[in-house]
C-alpha positions as CSV (number, residue, x, y, z in Angstrom):
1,X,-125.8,63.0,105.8
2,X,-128.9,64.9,106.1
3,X,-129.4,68.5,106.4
4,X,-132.1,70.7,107.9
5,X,-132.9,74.2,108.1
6,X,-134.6,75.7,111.8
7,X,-137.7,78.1,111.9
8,X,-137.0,79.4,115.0
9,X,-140.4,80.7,117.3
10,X,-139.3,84.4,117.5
11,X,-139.8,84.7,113.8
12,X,-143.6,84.8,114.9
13,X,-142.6,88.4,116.9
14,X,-139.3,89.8,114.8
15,X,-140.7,93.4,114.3
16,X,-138.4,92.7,110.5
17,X,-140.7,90.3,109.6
18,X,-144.1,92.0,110.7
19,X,-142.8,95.1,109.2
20,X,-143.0,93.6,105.7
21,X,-145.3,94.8,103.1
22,X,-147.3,91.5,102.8
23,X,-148.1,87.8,103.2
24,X,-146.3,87.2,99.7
25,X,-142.9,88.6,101.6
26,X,-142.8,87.0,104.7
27,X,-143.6,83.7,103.1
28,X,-140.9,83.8,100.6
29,X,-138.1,85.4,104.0
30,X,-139.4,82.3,105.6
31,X,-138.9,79.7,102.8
32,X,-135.4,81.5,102.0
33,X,-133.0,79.5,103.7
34,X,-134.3,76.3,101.7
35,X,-133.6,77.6,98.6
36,X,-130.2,78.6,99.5
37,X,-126.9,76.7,100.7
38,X,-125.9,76.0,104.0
39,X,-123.5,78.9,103.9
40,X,-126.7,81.2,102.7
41,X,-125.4,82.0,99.0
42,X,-128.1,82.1,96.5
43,X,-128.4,83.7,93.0
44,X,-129.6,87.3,92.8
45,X,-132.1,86.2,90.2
46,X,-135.7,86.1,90.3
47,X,-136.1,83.3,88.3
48,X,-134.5,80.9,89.8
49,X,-135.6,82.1,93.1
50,X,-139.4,81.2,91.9
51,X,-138.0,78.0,90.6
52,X,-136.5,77.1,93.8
53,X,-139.0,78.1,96.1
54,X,-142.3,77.8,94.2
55,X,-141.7,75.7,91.5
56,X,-145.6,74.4,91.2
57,X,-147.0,78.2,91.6
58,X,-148.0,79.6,88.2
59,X,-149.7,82.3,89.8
60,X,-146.0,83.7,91.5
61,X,-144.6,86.2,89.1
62,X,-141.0,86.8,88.5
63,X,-142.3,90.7,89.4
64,X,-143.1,89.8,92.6
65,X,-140.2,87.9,93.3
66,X,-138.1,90.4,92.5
67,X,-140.3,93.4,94.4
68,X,-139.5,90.9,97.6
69,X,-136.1,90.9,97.8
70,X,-135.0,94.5,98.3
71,X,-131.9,95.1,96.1
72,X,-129.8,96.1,99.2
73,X,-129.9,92.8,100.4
74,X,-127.5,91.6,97.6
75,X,-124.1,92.9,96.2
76,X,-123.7,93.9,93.0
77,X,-121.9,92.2,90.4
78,X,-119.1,94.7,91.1
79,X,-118.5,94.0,94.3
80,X,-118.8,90.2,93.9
81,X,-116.0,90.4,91.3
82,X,-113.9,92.9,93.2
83,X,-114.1,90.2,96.8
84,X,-113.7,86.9,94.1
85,X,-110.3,89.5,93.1
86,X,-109.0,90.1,96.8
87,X,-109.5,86.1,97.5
88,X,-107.5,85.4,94.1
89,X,-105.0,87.6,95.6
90,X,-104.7,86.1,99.0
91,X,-104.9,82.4,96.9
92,X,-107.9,81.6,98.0
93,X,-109.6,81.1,94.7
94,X,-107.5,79.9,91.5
C-alpha cells in the first residue's frame, strides 16, 4: 500500500518555521517527515540524516545538518535506554 506524507498550507505562516535561522533549516523541517517513519522516529545522526534527505547534495555538510536539528529536539541515549527499560518491564519489548 502506498504511503504519503501532507505539507499542510499553514506551514507557509507557522511563526516556528519563519523563526528559523535560514533557508537551509526550513528546507530540511519541511523534508523531515520523508526521511523518517510513519510513526516519526529517525536516527539522531547527521549522517544519515544527509543521506536520507540529500543524498545527491555534496555541497550539504554533516555540520550543517547537525547545527539544524537543535539537540533538544532528541533524547539522549540515556533516556532512550531508560523508556526501551520501562517497556521491557511492562513486556512490551523482549
Amino acid at each position: 500500500m502506498p504511503r504519503y506524507r501532507k505539507l499542510h498550507v499553514k506551514t507557509l505562516e507557522s511563526l516556528d518555521m519563519n523563526d528559523m535561522p535560514d533557508d537551509f533549516t526550513r528546507l530540511m523541517w519541511v523534508l523531515l517527515p520523508l526521511a523518517l517513519c510513519r510513526e516519526g522516529r529517525g536516527v539522531h545522526h547527521a549522517a544519515w540524516l544527509k543521506s536520507k534527505l540529500f543524498p545527491l547534495r555534496f555541497d550539504v555538510t554533516e555540520e550543517m545538518v547537525e547545527a539544524s536539528i537543535p539537540e533538544a529536539q532528541w533524547r539522549s541515549v540515556k533516556e532512550e535506554e531508560a523508556i526501551a527499560e520501562q517497556l521491557r518491564d511492562l513486556g512490551y519489548l523482549d
